[in-house]
C-alpha positions as a Markdown table, in Angstrom:
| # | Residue | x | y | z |
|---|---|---|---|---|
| 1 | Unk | 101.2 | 110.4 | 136.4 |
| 2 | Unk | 101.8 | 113.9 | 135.3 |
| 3 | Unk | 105.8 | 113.2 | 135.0 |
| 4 | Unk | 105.5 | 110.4 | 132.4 |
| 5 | Unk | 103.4 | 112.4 | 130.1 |
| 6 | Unk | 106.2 | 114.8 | 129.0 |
| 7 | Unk | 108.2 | 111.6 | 128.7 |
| 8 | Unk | 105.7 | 110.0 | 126.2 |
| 9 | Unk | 105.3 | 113.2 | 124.0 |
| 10 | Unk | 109.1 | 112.9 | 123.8 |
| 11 | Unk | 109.1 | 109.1 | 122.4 |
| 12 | Unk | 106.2 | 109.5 | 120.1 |
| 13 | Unk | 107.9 | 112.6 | 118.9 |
| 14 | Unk | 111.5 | 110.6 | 118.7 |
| 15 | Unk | 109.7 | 107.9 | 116.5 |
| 16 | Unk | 107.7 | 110.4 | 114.2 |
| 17 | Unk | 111.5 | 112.1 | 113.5 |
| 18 | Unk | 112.7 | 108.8 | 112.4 |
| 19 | Unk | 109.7 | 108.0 | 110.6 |
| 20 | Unk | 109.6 | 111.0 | 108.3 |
| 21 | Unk | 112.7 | 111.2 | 108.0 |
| 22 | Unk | 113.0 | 107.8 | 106.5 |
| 23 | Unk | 109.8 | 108.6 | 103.9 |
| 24 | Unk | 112.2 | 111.5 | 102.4 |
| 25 | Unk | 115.0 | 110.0 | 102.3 |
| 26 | Unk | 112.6 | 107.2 | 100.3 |
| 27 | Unk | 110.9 | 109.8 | 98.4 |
| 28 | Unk | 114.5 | 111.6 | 97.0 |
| 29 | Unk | 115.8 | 108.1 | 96.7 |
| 30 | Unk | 115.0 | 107.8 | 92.9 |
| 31 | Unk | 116.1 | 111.0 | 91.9 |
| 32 | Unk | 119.4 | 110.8 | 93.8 |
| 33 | Unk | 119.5 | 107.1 | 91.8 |
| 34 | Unk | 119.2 | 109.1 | 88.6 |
| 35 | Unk | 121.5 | 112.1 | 89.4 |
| 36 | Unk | 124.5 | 109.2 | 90.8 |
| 37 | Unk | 124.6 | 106.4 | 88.4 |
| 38 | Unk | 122.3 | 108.1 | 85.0 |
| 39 | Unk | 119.1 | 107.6 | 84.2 |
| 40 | Unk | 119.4 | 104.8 | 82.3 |
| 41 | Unk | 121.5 | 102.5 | 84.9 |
| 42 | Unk | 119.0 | 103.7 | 87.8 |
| 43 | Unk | 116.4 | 102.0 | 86.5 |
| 44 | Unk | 118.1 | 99.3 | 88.2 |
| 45 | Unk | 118.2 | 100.1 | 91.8 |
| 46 | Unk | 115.0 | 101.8 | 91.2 |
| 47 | Unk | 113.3 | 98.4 | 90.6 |
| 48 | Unk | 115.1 | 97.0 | 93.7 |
| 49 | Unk | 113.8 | 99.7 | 95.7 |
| 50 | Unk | 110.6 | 99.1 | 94.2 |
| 51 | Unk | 111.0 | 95.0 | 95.3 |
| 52 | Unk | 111.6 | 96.9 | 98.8 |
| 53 | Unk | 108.5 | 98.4 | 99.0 |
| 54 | Unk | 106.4 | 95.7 | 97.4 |
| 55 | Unk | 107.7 | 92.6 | 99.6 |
| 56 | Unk | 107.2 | 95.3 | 102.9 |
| 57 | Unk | 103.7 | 95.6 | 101.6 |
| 58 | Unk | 103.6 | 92.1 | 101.0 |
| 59 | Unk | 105.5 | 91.0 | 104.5 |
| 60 | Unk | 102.5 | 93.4 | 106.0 |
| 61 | Unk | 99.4 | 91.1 | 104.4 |
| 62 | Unk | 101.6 | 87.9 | 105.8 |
| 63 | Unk | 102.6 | 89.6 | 109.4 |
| 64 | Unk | 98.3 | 89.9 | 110.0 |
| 65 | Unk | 97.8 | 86.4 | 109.9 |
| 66 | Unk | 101.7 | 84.6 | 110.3 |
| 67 | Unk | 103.0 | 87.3 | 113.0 |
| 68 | Unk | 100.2 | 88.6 | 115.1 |
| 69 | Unk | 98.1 | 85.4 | 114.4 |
| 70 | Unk | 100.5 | 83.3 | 114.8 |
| 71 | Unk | 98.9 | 80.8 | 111.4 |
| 72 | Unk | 101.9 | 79.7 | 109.4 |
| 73 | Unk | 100.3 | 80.6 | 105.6 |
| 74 | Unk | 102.6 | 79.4 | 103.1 |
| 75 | Unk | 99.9 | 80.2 | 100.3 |
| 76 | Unk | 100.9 | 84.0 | 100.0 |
| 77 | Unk | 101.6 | 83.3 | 96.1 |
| 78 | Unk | 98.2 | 82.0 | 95.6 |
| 79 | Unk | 96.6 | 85.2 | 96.2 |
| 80 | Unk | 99.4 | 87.0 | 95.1 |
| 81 | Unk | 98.7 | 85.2 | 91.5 |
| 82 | Unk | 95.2 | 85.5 | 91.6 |
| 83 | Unk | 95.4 | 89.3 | 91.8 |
| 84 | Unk | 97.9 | 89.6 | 89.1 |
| 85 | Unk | 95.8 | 86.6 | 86.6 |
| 86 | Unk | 93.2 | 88.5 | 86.9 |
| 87 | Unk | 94.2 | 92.1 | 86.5 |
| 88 | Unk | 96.0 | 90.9 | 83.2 |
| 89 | Unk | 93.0 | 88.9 | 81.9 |
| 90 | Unk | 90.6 | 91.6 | 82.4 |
| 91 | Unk | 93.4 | 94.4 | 81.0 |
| 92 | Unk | 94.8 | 91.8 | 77.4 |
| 93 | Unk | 92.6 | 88.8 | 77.7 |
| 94 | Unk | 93.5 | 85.5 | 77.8 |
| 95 | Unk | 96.9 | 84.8 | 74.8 |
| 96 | Unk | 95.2 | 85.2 | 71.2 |
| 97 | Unk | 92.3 | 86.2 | 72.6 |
| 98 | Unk | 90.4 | 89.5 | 72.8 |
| 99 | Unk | 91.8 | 92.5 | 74.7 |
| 100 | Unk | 88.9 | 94.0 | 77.3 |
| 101 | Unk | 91.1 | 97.0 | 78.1 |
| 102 | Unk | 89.3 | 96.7 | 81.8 |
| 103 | Unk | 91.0 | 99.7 | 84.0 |
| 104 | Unk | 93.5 | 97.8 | 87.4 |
| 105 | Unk | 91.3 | 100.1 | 89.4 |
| 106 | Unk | 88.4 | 98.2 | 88.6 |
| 107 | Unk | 89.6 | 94.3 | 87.7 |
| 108 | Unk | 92.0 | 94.5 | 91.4 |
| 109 | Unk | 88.2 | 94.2 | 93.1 |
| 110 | Unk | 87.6 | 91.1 | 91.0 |
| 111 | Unk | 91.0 | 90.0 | 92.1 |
| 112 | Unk | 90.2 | 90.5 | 95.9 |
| 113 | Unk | 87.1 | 89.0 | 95.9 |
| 114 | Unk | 88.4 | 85.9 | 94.3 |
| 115 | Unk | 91.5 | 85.9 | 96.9 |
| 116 | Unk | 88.9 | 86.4 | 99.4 |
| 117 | Unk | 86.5 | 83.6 | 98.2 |
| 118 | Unk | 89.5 | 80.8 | 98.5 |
| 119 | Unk | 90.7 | 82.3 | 101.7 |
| 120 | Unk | 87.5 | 81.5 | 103.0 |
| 121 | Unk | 87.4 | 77.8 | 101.3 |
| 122 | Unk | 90.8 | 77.1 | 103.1 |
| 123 | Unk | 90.0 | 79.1 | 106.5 |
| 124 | Unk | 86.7 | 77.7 | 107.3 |
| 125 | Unk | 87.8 | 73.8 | 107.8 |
| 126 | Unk | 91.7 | 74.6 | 108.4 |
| 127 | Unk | 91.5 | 76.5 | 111.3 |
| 128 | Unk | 89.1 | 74.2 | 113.5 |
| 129 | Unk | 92.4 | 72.6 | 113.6 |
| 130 | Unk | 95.3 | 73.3 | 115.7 |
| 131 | Unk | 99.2 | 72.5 | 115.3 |
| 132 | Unk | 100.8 | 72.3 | 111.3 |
| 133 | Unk | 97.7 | 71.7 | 109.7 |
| 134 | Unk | 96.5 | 74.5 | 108.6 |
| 135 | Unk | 100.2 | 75.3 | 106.7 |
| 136 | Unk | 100.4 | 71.9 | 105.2 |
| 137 | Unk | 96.7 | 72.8 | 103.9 |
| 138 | Unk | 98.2 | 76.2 | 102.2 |
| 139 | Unk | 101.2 | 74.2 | 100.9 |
| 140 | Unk | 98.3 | 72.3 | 99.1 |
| 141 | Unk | 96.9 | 75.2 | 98.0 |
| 142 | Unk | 99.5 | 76.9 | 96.1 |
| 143 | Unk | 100.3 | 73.8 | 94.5 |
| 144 | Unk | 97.1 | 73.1 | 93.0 |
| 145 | Unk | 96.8 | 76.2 | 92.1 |
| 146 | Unk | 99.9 | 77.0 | 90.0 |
| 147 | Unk | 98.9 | 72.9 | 88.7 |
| 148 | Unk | 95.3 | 74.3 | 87.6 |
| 149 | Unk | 97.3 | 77.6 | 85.9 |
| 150 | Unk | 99.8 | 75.2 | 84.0 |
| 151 | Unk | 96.9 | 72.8 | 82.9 |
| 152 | Unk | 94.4 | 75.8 | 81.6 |
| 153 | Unk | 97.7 | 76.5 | 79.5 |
| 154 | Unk | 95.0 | 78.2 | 76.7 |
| 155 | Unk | 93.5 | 80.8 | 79.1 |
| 156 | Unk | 96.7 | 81.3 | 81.2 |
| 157 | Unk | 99.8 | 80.9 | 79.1 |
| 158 | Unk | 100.7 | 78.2 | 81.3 |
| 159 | Unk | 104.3 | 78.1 | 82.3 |
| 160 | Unk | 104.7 | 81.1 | 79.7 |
| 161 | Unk | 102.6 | 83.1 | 81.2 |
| 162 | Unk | 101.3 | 85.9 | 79.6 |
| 163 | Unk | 102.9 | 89.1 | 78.5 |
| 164 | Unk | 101.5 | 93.0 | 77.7 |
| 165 | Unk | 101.9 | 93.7 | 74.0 |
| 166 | Unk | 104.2 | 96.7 | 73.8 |
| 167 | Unk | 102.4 | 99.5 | 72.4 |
| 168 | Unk | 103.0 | 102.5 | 74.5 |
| 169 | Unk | 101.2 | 104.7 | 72.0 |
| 170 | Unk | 97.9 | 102.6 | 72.0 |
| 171 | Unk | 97.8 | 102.6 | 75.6 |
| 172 | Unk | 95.3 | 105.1 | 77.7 |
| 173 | Unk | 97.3 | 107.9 | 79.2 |
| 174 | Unk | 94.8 | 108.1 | 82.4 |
| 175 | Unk | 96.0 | 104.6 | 83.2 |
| 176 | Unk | 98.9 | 105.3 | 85.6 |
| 177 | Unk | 100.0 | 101.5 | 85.9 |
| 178 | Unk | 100.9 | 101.4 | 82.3 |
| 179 | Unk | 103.3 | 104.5 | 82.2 |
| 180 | Unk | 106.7 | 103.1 | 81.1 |
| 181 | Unk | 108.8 | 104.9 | 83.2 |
| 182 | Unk | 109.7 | 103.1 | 86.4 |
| 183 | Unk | 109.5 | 106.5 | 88.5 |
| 184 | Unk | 105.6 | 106.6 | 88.4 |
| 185 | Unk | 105.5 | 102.9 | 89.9 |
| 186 | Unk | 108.2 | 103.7 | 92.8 |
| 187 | Unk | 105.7 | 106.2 | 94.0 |
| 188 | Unk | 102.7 | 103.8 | 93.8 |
| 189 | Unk | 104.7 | 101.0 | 95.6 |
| 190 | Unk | 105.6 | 103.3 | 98.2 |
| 191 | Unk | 101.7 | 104.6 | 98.6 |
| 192 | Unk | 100.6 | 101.3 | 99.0 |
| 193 | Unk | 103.4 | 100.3 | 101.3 |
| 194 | Unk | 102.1 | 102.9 | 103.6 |
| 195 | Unk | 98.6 | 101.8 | 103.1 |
| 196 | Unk | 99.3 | 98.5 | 104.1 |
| 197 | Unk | 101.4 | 100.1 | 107.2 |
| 198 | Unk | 98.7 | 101.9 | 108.4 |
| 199 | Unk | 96.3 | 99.0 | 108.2 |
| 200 | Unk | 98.5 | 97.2 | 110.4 |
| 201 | Unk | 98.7 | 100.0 | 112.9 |
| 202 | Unk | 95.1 | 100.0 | 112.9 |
| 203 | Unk | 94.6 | 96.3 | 113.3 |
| 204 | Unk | 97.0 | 96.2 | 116.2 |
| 205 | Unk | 95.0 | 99.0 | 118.2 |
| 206 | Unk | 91.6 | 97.7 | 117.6 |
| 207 | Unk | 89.3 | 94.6 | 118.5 |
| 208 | Unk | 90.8 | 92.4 | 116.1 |
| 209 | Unk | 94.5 | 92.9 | 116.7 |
| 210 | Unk | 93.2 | 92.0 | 120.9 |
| 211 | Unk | 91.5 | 89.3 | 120.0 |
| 212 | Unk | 94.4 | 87.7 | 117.7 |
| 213 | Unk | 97.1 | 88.3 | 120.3 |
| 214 | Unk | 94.4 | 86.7 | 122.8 |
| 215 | Unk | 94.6 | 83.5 | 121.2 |
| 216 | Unk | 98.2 | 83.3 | 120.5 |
| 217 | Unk | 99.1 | 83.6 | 123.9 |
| 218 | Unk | 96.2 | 80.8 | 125.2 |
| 219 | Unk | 93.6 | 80.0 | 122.7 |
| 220 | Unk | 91.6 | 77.9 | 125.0 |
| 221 | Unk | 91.6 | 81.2 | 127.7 |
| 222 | Unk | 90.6 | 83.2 | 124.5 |
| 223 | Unk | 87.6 | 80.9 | 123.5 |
| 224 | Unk | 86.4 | 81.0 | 127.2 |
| 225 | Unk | 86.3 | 84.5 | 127.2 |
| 226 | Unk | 84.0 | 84.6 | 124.4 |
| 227 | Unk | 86.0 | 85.1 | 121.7 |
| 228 | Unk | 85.4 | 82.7 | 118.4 |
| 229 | Unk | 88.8 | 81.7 | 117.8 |
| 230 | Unk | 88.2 | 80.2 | 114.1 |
| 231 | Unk | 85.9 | 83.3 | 113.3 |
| 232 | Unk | 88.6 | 86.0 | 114.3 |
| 233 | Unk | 91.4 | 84.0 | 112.2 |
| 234 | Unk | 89.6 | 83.5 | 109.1 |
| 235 | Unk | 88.7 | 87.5 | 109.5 |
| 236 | Unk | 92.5 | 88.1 | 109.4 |
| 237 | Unk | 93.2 | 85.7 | 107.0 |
| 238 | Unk | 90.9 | 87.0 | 104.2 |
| 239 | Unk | 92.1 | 90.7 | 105.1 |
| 240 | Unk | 95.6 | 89.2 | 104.3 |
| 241 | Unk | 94.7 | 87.3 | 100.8 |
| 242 | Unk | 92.8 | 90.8 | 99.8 |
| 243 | Unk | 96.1 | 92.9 | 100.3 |
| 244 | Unk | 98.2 | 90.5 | 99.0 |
| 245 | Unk | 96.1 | 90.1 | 95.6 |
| 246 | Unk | 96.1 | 94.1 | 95.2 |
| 247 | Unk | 99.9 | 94.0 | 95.7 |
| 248 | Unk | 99.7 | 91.0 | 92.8 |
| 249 | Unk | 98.0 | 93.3 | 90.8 |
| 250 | Unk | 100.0 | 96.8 | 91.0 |
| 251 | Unk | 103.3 | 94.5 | 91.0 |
| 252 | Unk | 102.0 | 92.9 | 87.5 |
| 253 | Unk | 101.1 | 95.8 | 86.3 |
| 254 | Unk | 105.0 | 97.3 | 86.4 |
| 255 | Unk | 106.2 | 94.2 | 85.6 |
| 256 | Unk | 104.0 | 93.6 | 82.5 |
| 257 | Unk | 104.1 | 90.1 | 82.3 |
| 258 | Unk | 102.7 | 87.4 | 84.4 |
| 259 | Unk | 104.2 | 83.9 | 84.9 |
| 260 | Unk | 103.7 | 80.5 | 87.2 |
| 261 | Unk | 107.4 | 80.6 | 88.1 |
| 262 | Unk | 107.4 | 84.6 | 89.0 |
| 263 | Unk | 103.8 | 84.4 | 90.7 |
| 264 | Unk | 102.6 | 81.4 | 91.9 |
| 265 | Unk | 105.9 | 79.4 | 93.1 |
| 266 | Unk | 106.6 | 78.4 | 96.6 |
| 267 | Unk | 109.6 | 80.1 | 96.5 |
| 268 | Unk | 107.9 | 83.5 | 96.8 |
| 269 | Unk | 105.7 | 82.5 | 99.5 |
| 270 | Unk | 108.7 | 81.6 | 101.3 |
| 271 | Unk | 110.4 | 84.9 | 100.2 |
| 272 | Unk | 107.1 | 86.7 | 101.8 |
| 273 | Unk | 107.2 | 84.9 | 105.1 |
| 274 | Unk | 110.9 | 85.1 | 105.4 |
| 275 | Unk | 110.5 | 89.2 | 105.4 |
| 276 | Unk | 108.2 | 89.3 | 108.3 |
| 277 | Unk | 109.8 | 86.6 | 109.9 |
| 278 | Unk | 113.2 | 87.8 | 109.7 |
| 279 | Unk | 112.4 | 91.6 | 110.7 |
| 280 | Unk | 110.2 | 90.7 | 113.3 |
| 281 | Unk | 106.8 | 88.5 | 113.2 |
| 282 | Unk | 103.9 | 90.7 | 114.9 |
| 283 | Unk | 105.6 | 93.7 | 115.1 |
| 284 | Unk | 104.5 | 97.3 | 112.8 |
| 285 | Unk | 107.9 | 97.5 | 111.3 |
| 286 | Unk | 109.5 | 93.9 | 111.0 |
| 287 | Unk | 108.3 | 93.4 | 107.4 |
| 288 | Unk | 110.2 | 96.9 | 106.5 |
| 289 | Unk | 113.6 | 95.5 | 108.3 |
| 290 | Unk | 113.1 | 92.4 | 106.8 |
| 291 | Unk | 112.8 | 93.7 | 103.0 |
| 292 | Unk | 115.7 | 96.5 | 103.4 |
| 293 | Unk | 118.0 | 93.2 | 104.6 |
| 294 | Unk | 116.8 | 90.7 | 102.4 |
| 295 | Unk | 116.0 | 91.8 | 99.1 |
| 296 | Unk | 119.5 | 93.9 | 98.8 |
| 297 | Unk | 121.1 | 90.8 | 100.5 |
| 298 | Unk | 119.6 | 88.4 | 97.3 |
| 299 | Unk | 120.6 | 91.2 | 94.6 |
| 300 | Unk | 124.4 | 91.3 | 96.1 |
| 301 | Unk | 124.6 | 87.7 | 96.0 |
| 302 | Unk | 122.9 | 87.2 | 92.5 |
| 303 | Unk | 125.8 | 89.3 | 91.2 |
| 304 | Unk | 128.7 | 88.7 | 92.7 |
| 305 | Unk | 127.9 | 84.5 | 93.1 |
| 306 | Unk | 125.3 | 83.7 | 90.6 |
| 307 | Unk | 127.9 | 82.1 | 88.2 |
| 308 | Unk | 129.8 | 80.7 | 91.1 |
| 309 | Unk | 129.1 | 76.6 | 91.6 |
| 310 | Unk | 126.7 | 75.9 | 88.9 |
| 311 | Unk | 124.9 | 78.8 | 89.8 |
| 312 | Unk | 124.0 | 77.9 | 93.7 |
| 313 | Unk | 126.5 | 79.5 | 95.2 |
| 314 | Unk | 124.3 | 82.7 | 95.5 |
| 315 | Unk | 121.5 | 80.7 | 97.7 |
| 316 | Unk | 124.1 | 79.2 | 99.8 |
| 317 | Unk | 125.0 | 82.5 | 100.8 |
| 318 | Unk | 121.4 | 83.6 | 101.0 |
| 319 | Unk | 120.7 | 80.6 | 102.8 |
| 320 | Unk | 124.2 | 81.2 | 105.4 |
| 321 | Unk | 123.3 | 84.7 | 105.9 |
| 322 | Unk | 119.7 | 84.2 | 107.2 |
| 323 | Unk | 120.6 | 81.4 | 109.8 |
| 324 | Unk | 123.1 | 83.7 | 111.1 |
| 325 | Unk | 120.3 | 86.2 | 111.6 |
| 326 | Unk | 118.2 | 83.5 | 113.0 |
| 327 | Unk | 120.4 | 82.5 | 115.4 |
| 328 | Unk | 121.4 | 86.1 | 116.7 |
| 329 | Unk | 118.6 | 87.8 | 116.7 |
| 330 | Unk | 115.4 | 84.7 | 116.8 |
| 331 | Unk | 113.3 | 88.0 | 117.6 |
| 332 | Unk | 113.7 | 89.4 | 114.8 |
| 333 | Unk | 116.2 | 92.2 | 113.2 |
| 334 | Unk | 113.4 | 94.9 | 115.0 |
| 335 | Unk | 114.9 | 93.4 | 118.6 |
| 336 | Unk | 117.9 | 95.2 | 117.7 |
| 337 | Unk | 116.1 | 98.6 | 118.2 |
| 338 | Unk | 115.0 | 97.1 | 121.8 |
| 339 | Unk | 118.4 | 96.2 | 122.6 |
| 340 | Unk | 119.7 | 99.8 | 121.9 |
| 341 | Unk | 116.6 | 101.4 | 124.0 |
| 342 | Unk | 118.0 | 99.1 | 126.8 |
| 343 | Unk | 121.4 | 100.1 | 126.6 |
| 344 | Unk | 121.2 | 103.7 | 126.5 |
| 345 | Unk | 118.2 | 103.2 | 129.4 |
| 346 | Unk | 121.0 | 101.6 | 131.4 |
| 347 | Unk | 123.6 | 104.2 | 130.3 |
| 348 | Unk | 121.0 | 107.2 | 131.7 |
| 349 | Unk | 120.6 | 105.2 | 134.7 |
| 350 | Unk | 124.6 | 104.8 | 135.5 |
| 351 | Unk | 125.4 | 108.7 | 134.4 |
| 352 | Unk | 122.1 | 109.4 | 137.0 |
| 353 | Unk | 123.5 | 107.4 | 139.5 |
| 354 | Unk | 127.0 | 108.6 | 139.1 |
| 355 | Unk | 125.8 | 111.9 | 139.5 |
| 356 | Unk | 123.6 | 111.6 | 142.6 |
| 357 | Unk | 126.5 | 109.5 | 144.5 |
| 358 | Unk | 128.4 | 112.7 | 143.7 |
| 359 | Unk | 126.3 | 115.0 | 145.2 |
């Protein structure tokens, strides 16, 4: 028992290596950005390094409930929207109406508890039901929801949406979200990133992270042992719609504008899932693969292919390049890692065994 301690030190201390040394090479990433390409082309790959960190965050929310719960949610946008709506109602008011100046520190709670609230409205008959039901029910949901934004055209801008006015000088300097530079918001995307991290590290080591992986592998084993299957996935679920409406809410507030097509489509819920699923559903860093492959994979191809066959030649790529990781790696981009731990195991092993044939 003693031998495999030193053993363990040495992995935990191999993974924090690589984990810090990926948060500076994060951290100096925007100022390397400015000192390559100028400051005012690195606002650029700032804001796709910003999309990184956003749609990890994001992938994180989806991984609780899709990855380690194993409940297909494709109504990520809803709350995503109903985070940012209500930030941006609460902060300009509704278009031609009257601005309430209302801090993002304070209207995000509002946000959350509204995410929360219809979380709980879907959960609580969708998951007495087993199979596709509860994802066709979430399909449902974001429609009707970006339906009810497009209707209330007069509170919500409808398919407008509604934008900041842009008066930097009018603005409150103690509001961080509204500081027009995009350095500020790389370093709050990247806070919250690791927020959302750690809550999934400390959701896999706790009662709730057991009791999800319980029922994926037998729910009816689960229920017998006492767990309440529908309880402990609505839990996750509403934990997932309140991260995901704060990430709606810091993401509208750098983008300072809010819209049914940029918020509330199924597109983005599918953009979401496809991060967590790609990296690596129910695993700590599968969102992060995901977002560093994807979200430089869509930017590449919206360049290079955007004008290329009426303008679909970009998705077809998109589209190509995803199967092909879907096929390779169906675990995920994260089984990679596993697949190099395996070979250099078996490489140890051989050199060990060469050596002890020898002698």
């Amino acid at each position: 028992m003693n031998l495999l301690i030193p053993e363990t030190i040495r992995k935990n201390k191999t993974s924090i290596f690589f984990a810090l040394g990926f948060l500076l090479i994060v951290i100096i990433y925007p100022f390397a950005m400015e000192k390559i390409v100028g400051r005012t082309a690195s606002r650029y790959f700032i804001r796709i390094g910003m999309d990184i960190l956003f749609f990890t965050a994001m992938g994180n929310a989806w991984n609780i409930i899709g990855g380690y719960g194993r409940q297909t949610s494709w109504a990520s946008a809803t709350f995503f929207a109903i985070g940012a709506y209500t930030s941006i109602l609460l902060y300009v008011g509704p278009p031609g109406g009257v601005s309430l100046q209302i801090s993002p520190f304070i209207s995000m709670w509002a946000g959350v508890a509204l995410s929360v609230l219809v979380a709980v409205i879907i959960g609580l008959p969708c998951f007495r039901l087993r199979g596709v039901y509860f994802a066709i029910a979430t399909i449902a949901c974001t429609t009707i929801f970006r339906q009810l934004i497009i209707y209330f055209q007069r509170f919500t801008g409808g398919n407008l949406g509604i934008p900041f006015p842009f008066q930097p000088k009018s603005i409150p300097s103690h509001l961080i979200f509204t500081d027009f530079l995009f350095r500020p918001y790389f370093f709050i995307a990247l806070v919250w990133m690791l927020i959302t991290t750690g809550i999934v590290f400390f959701i896999e080591r706790n009662r709730l992270g057991y009791s999800l992986r319980a029922i994926c592998e037998d729910q009816d084993a689960a229920e017998s042992l006492g767990i309440n299957s529908s309880r402990v996935k609505l839990q996750a679920f509403m934990l997932s719609a309140a991260m995901l409406s704060i990430t709606g809410t810091l993401y509208v507030f750098m983008l300072r504008m809010v819209d049914t097509i940029t918020y509330a489509s199924h597109n983005l819920s599918i953009r979401i899932a496809l991060v967590a699923i790609l990296g690596g559903m129910g695993t700590k860093f599968g969102p992060l693969l995901g977002a560093l492959v994807t979200i430089p994979l869509l930017e590449v191809s919206n360049a290079y292919l955007a004008r290329v066959g009426y303008g679909g030649a970009h998705w077809v790529l998109y589209g190509l390049l995803i199967v092909v990781i879907v096929l390779f790696r169906p675990n995920g981009l994260v089984s990679l890692f596993d697949s190099a731990k395996t070979f250099f195991a078996k490489k140890r092993m051989n050199k060990a065994g060469g050596g002890s044939n020898g002698a």
